[in-house]
Residue frames as a rotation matrix with the C-alpha (Angstrom) as fourth column:
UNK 1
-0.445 0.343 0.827 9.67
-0.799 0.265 -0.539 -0.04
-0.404 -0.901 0.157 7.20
UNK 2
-0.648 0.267 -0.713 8.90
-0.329 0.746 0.579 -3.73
0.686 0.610 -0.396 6.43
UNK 3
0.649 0.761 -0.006 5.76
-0.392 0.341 0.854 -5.70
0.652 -0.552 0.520 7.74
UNK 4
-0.296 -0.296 0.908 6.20
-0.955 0.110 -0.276 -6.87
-0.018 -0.949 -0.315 11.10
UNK 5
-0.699 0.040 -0.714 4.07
0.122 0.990 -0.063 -10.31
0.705 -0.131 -0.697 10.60
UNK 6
-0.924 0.318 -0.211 1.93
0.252 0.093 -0.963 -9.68
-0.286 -0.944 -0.166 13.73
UNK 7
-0.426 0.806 0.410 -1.54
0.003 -0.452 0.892 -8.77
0.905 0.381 0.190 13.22
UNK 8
0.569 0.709 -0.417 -2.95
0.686 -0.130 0.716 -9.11
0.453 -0.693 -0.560 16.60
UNK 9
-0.480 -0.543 -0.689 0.07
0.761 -0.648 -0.021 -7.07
-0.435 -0.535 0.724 17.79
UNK 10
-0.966 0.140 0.216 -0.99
0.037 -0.753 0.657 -4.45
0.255 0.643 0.722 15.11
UNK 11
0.328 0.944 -0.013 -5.25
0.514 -0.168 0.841 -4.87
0.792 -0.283 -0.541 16.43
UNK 12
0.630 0.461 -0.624 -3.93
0.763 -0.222 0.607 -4.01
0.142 -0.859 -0.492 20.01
UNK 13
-0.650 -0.632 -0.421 -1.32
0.652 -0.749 0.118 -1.47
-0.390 -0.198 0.899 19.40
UNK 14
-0.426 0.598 0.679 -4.24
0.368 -0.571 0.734 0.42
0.826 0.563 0.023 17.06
UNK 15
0.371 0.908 -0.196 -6.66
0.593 -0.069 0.802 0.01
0.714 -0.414 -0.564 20.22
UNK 16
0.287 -0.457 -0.842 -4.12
0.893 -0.189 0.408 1.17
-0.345 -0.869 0.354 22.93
UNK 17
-0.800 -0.595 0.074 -3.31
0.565 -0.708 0.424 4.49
-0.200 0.381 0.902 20.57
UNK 18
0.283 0.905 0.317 -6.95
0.584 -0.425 0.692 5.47
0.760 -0.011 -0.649 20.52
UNK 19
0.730 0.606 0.315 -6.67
0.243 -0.662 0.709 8.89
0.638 -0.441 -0.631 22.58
UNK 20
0.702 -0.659 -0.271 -3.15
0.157 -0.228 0.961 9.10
-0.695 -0.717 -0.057 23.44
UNK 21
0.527 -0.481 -0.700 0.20
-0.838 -0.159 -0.522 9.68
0.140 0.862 -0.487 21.78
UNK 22
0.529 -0.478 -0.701 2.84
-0.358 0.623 -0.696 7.36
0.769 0.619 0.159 20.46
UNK 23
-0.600 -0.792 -0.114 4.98
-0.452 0.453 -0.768 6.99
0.660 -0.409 -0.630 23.55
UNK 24
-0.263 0.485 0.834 2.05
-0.833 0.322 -0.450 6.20
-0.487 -0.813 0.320 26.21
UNK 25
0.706 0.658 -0.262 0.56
-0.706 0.685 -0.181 3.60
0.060 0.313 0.948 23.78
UNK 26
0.491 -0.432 -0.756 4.02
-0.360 0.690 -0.628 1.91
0.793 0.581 0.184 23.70
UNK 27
-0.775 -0.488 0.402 4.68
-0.589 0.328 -0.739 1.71
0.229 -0.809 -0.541 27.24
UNK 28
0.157 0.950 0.269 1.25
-0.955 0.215 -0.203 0.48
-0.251 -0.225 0.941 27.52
UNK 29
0.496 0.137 -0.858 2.14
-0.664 0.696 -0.272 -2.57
0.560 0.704 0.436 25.11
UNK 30
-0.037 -0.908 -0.418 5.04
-0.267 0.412 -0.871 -3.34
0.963 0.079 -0.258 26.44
UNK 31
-0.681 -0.235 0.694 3.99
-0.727 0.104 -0.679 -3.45
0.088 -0.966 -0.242 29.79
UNK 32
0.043 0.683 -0.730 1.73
-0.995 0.091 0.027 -5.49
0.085 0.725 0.683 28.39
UNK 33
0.556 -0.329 -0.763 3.70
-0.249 0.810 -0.531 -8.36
0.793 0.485 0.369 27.08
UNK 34
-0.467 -0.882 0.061 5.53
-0.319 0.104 -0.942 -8.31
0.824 -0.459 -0.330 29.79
UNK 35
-0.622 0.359 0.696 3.02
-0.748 -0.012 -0.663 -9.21
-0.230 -0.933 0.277 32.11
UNK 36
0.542 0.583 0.605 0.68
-0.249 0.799 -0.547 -11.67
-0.803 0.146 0.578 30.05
UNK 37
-0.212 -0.580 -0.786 3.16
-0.454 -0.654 0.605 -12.68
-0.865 0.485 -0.125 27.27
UNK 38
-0.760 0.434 0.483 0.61
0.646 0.421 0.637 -14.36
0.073 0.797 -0.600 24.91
UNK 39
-0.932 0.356 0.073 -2.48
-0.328 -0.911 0.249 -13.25
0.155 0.208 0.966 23.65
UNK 40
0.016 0.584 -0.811 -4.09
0.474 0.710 0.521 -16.29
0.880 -0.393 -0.266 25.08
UNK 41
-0.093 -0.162 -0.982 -3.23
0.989 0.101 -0.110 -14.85
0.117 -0.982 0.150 28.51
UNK 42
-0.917 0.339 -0.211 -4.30
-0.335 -0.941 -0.059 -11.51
-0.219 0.017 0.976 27.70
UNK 43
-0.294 0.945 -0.142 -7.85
-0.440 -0.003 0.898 -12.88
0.848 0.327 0.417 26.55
UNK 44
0.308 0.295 -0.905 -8.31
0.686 0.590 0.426 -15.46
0.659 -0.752 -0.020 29.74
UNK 45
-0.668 -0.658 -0.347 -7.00
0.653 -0.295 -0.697 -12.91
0.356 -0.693 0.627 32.13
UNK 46
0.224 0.753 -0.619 -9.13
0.863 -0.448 -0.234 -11.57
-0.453 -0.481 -0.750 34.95
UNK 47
0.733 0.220 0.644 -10.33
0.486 -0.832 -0.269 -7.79
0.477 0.510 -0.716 32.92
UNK 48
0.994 0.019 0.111 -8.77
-0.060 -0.745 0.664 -6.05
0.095 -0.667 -0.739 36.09
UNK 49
0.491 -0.794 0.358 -5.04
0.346 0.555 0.756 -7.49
-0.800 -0.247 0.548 35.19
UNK 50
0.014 -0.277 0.961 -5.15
0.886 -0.442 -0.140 -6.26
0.464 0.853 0.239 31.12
UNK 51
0.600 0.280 0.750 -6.26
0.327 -0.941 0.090 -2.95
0.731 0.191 -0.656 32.76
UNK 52
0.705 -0.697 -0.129 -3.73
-0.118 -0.295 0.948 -2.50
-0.699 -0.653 -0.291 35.36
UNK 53
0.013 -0.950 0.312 -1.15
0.593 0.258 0.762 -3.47
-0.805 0.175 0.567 32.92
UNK 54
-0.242 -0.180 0.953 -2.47
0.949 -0.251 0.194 -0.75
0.204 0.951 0.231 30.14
UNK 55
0.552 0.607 -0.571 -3.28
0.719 -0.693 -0.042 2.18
-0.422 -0.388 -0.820 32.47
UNK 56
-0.375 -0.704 -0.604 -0.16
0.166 -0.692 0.703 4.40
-0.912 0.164 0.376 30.69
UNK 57
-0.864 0.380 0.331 -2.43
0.234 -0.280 0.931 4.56
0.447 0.882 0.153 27.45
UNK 58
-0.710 0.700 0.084 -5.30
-0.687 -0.661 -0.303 6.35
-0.156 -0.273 0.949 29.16
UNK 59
-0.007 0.996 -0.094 -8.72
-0.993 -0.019 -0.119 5.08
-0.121 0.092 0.988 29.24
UNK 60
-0.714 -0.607 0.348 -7.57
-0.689 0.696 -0.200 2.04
-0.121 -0.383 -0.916 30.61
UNK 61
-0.516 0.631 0.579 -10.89
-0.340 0.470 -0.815 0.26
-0.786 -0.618 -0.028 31.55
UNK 62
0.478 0.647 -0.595 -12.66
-0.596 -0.259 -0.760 1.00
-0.645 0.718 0.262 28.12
UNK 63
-0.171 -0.794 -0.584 -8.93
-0.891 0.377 -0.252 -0.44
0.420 0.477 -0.772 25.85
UNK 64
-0.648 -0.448 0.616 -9.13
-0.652 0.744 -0.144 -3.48
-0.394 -0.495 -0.774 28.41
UNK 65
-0.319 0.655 0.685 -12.30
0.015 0.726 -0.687 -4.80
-0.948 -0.209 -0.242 27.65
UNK 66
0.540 0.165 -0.825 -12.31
-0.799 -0.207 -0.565 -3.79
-0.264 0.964 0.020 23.79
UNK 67
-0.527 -0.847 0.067 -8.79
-0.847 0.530 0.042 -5.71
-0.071 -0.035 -0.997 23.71
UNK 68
-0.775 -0.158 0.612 -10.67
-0.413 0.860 -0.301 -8.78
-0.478 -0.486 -0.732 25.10
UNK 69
0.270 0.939 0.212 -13.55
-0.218 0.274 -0.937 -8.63
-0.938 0.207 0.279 23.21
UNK 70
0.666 -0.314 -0.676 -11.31
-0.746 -0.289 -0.600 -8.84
-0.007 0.904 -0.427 20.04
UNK 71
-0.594 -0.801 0.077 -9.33
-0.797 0.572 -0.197 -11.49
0.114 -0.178 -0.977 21.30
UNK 72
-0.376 0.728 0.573 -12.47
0.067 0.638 -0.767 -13.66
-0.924 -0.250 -0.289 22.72
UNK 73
0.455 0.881 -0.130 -14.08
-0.216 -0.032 -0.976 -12.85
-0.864 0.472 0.176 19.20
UNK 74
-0.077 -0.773 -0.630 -11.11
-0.931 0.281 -0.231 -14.02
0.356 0.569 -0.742 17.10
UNK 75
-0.713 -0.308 0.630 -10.66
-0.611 0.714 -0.342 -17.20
-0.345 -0.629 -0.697 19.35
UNK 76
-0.621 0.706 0.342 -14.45
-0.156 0.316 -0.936 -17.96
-0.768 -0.634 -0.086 18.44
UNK 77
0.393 0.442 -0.806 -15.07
-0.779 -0.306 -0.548 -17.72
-0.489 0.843 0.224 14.91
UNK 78
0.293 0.204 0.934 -16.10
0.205 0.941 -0.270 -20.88
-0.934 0.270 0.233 12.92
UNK 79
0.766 0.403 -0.501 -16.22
-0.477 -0.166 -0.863 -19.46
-0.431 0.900 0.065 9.40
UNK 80
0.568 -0.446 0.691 -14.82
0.667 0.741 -0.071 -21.31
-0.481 0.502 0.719 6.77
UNK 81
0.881 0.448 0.149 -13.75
0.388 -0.867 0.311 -18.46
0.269 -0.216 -0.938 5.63
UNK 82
0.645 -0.634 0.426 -11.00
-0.735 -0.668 0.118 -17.97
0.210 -0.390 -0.897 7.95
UNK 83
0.451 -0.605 -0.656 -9.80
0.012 0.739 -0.674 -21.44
0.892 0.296 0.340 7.21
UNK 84
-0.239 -0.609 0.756 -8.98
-0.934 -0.067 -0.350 -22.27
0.264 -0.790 -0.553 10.91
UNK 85
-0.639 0.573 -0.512 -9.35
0.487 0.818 0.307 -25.13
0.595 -0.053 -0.802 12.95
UNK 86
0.171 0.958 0.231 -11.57
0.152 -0.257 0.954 -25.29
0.973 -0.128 -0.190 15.77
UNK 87
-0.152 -0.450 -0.880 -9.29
0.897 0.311 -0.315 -25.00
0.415 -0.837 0.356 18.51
UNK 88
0.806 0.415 -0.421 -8.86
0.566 -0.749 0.345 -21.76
-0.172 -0.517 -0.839 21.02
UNK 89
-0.009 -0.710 -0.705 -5.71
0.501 -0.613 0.611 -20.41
-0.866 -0.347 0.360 19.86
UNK 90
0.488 0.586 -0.647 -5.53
0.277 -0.807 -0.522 -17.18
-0.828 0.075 -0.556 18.19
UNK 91
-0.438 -0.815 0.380 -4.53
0.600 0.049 0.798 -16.42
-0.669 0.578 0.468 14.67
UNK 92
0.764 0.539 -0.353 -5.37
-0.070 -0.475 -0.877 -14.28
-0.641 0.695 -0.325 11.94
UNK 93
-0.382 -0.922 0.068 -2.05
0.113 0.026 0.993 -15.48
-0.917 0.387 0.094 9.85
UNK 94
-0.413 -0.104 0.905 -4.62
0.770 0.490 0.408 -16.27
-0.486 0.865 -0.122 6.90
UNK 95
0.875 0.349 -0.336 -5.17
0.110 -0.818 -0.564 -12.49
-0.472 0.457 -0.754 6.11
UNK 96
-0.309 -0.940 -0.144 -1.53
-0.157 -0.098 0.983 -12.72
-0.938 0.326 -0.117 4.66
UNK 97
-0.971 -0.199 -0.130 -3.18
-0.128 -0.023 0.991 -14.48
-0.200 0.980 -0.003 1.74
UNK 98
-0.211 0.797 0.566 -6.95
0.803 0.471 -0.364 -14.09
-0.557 0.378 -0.739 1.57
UNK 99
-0.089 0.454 0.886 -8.83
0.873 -0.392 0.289 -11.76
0.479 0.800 -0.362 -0.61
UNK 100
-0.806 -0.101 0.583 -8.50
0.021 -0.990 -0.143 -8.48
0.591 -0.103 0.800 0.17
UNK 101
-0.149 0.909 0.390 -12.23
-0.419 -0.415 0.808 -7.60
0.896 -0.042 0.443 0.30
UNK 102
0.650 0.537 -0.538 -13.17
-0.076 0.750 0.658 -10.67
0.756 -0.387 0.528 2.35
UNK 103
-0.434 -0.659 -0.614 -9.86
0.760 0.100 -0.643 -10.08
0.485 -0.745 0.458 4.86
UNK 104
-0.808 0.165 0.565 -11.23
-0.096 -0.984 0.150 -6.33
0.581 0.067 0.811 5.12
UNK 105
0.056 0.998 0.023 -14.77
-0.500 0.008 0.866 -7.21
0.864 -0.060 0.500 5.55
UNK 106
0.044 -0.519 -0.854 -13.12
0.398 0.793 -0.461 -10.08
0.916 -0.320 0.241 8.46
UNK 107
-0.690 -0.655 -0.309 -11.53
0.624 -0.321 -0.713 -7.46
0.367 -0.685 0.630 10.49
UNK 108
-0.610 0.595 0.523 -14.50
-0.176 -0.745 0.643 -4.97
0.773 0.300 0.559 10.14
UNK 109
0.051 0.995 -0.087 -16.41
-0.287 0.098 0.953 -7.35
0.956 -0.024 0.291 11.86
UNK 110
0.270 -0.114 -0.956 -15.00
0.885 0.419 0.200 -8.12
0.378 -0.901 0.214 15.13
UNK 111
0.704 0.244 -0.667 -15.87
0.669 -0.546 0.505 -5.57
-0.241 -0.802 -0.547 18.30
UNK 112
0.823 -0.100 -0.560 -14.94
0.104 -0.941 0.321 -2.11
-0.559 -0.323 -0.764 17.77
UNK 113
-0.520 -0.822 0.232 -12.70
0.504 -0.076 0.860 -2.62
-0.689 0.565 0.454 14.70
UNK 114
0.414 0.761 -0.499 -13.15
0.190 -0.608 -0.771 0.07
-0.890 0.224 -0.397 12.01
UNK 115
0.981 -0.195 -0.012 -11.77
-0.120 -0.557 -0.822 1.38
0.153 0.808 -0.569 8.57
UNK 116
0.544 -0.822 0.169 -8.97
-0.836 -0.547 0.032 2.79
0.066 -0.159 -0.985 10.02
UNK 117
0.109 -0.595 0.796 -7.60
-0.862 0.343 0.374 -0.37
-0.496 -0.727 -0.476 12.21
UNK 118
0.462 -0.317 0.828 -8.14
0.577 0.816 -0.009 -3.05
-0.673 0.482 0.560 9.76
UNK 119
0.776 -0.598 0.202 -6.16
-0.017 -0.339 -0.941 -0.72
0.631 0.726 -0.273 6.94
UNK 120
0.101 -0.838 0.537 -3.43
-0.989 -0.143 -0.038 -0.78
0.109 -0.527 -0.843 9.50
UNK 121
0.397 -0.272 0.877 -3.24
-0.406 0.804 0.433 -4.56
-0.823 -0.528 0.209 10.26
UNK 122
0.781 -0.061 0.622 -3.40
0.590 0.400 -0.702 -5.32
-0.206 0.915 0.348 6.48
UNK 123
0.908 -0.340 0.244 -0.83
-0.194 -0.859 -0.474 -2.47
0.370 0.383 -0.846 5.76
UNK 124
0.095 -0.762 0.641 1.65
-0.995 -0.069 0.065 -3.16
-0.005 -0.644 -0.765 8.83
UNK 125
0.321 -0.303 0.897 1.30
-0.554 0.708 0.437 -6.38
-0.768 -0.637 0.059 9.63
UNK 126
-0.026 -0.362 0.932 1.66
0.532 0.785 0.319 -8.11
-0.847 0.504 0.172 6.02
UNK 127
-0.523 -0.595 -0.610 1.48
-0.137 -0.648 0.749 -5.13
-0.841 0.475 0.257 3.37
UNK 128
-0.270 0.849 0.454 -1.39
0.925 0.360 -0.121 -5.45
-0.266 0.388 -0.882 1.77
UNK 129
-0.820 0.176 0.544 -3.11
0.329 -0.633 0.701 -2.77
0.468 0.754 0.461 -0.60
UNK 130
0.207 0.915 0.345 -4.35
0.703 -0.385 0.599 -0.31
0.681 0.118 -0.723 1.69
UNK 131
-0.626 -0.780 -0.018 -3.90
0.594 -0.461 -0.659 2.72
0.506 -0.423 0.752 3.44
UNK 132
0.183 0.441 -0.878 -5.02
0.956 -0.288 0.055 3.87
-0.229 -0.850 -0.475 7.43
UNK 133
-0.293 0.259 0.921 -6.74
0.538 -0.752 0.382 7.20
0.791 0.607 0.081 7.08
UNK 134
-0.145 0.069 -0.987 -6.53
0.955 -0.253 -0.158 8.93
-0.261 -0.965 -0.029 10.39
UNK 135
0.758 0.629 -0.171 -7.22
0.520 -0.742 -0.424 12.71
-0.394 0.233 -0.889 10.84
UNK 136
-0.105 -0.974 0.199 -3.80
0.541 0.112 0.834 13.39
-0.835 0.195 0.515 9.89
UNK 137
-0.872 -0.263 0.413 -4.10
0.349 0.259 0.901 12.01
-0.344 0.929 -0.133 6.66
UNK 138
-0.039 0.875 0.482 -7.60
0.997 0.005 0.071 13.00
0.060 0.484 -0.873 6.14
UNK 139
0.682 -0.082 -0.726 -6.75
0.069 -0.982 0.176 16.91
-0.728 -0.170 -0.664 6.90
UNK 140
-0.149 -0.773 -0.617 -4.10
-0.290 -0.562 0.774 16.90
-0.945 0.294 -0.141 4.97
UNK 141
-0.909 -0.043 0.415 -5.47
0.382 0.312 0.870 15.25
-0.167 0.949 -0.267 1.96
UNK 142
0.415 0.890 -0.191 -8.93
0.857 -0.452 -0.246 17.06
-0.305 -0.062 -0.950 2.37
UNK 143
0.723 -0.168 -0.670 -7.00
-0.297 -0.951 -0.083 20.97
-0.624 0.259 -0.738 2.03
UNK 144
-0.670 -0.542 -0.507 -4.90
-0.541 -0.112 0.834 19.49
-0.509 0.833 -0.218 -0.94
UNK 145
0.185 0.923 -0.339 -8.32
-0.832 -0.036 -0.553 18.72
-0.522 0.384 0.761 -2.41
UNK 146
-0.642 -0.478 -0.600 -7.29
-0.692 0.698 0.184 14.97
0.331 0.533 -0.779 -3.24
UNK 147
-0.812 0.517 -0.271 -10.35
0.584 0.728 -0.359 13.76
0.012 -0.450 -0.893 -0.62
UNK 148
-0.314 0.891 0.328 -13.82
0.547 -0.112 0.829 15.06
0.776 0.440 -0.452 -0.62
UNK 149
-0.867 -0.195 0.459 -14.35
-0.245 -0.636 -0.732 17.70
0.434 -0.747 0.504 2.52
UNK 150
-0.444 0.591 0.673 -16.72
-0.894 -0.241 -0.378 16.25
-0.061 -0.770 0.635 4.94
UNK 151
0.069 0.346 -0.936 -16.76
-0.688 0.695 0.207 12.78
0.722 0.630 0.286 3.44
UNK 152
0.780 0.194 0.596 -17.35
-0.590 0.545 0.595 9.75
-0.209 -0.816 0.539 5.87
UNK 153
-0.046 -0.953 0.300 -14.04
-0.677 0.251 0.692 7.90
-0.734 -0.171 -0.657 7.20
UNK 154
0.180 0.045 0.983 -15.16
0.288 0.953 -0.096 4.74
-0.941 0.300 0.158 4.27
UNK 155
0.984 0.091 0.154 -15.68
0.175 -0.656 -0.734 7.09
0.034 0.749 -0.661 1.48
UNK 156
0.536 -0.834 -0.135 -12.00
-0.844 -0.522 -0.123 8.69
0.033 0.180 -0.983 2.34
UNK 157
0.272 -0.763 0.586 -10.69
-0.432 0.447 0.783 5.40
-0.860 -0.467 -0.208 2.56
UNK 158
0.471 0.098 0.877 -11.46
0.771 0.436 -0.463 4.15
-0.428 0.894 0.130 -1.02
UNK 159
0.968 -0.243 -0.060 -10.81
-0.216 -0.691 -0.690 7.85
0.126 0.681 -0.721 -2.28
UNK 160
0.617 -0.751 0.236 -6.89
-0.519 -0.163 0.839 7.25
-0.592 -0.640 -0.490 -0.85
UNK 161
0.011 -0.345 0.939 -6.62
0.008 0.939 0.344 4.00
-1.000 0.004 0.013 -1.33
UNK 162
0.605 0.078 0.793 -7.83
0.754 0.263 -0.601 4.48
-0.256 0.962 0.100 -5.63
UNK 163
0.954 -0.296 0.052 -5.38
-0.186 -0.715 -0.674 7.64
0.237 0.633 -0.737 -6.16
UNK 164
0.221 -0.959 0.175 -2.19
-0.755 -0.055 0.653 5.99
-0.617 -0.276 -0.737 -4.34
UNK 165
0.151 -0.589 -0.794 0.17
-0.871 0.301 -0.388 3.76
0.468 0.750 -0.467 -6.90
UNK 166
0.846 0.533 -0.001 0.38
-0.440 0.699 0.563 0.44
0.301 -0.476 0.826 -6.01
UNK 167
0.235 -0.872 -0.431 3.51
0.815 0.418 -0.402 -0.36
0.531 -0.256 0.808 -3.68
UNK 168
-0.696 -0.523 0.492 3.46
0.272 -0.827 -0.493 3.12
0.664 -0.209 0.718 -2.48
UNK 169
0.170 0.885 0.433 1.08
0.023 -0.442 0.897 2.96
0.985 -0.142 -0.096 0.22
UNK 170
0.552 -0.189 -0.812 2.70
0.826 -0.013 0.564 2.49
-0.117 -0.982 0.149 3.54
UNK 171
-0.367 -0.863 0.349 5.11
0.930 -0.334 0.151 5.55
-0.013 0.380 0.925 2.15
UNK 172
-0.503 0.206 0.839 2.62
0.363 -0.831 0.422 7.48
0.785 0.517 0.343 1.15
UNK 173
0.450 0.870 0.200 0.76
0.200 -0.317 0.927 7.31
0.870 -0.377 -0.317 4.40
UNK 174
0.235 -0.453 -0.860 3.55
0.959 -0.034 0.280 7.84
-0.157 -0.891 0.427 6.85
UNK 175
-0.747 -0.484 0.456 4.54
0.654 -0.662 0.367 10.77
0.124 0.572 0.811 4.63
UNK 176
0.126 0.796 0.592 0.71
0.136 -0.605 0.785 12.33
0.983 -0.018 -0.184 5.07
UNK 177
0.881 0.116 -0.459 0.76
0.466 -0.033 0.884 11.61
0.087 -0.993 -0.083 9.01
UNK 178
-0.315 -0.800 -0.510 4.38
0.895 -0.429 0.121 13.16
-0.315 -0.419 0.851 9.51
UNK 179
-0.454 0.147 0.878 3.24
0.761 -0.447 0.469 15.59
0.462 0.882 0.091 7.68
UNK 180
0.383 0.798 0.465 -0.03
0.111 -0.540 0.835 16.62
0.917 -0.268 -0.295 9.69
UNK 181
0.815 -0.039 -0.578 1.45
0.579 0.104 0.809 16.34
0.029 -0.994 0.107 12.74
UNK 182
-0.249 -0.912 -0.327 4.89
0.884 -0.352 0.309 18.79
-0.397 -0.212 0.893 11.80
UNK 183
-0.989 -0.015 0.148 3.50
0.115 -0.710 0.695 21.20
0.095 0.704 0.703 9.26
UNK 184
-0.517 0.822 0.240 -0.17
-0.356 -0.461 0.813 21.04
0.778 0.335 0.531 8.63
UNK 185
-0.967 0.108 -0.231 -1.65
0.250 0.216 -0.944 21.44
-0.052 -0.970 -0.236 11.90
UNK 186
-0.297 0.942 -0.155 -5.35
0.955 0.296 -0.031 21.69
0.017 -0.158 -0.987 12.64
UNK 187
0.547 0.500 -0.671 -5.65
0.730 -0.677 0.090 25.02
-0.410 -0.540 -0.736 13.84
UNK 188
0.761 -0.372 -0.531 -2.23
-0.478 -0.875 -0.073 26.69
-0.437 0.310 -0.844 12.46
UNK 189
0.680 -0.598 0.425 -0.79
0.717 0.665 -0.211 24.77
-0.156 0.448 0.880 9.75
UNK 190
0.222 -0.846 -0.485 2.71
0.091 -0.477 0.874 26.22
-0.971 -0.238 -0.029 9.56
UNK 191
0.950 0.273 0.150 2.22
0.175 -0.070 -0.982 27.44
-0.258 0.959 -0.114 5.64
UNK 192
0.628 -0.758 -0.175 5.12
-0.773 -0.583 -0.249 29.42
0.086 0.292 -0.953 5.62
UNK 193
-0.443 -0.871 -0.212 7.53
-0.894 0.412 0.178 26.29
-0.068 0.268 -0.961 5.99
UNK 194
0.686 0.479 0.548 5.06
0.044 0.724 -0.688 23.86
-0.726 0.496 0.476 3.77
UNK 195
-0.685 -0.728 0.028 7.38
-0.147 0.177 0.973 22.19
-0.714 0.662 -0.228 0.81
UNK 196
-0.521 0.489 0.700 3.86
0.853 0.280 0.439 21.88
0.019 0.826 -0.563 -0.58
UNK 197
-0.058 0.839 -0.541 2.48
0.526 -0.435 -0.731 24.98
-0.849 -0.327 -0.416 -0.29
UNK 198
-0.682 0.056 -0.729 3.10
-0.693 -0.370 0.619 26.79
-0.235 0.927 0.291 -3.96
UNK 199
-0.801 0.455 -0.389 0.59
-0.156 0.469 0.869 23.68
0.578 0.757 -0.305 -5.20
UNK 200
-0.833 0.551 -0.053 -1.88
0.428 0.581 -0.693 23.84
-0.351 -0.600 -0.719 -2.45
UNK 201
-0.506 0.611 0.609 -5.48
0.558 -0.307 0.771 24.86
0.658 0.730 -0.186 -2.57
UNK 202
0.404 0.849 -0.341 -5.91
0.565 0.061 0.823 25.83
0.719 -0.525 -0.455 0.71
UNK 203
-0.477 -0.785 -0.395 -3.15
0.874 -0.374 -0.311 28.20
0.097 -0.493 0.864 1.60
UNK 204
-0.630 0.255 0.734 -5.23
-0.232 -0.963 0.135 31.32
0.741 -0.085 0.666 1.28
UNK 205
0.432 0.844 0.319 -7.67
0.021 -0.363 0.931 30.48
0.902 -0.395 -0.175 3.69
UNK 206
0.738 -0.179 -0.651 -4.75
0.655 -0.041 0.754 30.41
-0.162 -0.983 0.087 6.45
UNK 207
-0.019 -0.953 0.302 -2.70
0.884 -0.157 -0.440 33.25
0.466 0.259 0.846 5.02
């Protein structure tokens, strides 16, 4: 799976997957684009238009107006920094090449972005050195005792992000999430056909 290129596609597919699964967020999108097909016309659009067009990802009202505040708060930002001009149209192209930290710290800061979603935008959208810790990945790297048990979502992102080989992080994190979601399940991980389970540490406490 190569980067797509897209960061804002990659902010609002993150937001529109908050609290649903994989197919509702993508009809959401798509019905999406198909109705405003910039992201200028998703920010200027009357609230009640994003949310009619994203009601198939759930919690329609809440996604609409996150969406827009992330779009309106991209659109608006002076900093030098983010090397833009001063116009109204929307880019984030120059996380492709800024400083990690200072792309991170970027994304962090605009309405209801967290950990998780900027390690996905950097990850997907241009492949950048880091990797989106979801509960997935954080269950499944918590009971193979590779993350700290009860550590806050920053803390597990650094622990990940300093034990995974560099070039092997989108790999390694599709590999944790397929993972938690076929085999090591919250409630009844499915030990008995784990390919890791001879090297876990946490098979006895569901055997």
């Amino acid at each position: 799976m190569a980067p797509h290129g897209d960061p804002l596609a990659e902010v609002v597919l993150t937001v529109l997957s908050q609290s649903t699964n994989d197919r509702n967020r993508d009809v959401a999108y798509l019905r999406l684009r198909a109705r405003l097909p910039t992201w200028e016309a998703v920010r200027d659009a009357p609230r009640e238009v994003v949310e009619e067009a994203i009601r198939p990802g759930g919690i329609s009202k809440v996604k609409s107006g996150r969406i827009q505040q992330i779009l309106h708060a991209i659109s608006e930002d002076r900093s030098k920094a983010a090397q833009r001009d001063r116009s109204r149209e929307l880019s984030l192209d120059w996380l492709a090449v800024a400083p990690l930290e200072e792309a991170r710290d970027y994304l962090t800061g605009l309405p209801g972005v967290g950990r998780k979603t900027a390690a996905c935008v950097l990850l997907f959208a241009y492949g950048r050195r880091e990797v989106p810790v979801d509960t997935h990945v954080s269950r499944v790297g918590t009971r193979l005792e590779l993350l700290r048990p009860g550590a806050p979502f920053e803390e597990l992102h650094d622990q990940m992000l300093a034990l995974t080989p560099p070039g092997e992080e989108l790999e390694l994190h599709v590999n944790l999430l397929r993972h938690g979601r076929r085999t090591c399940h919250a409630r009844a991980p499915a030990c008995g056909e784990c390919a890791l389970a001879r090297g876990c540490p946490s098979r006895r406490r569901f055997a």
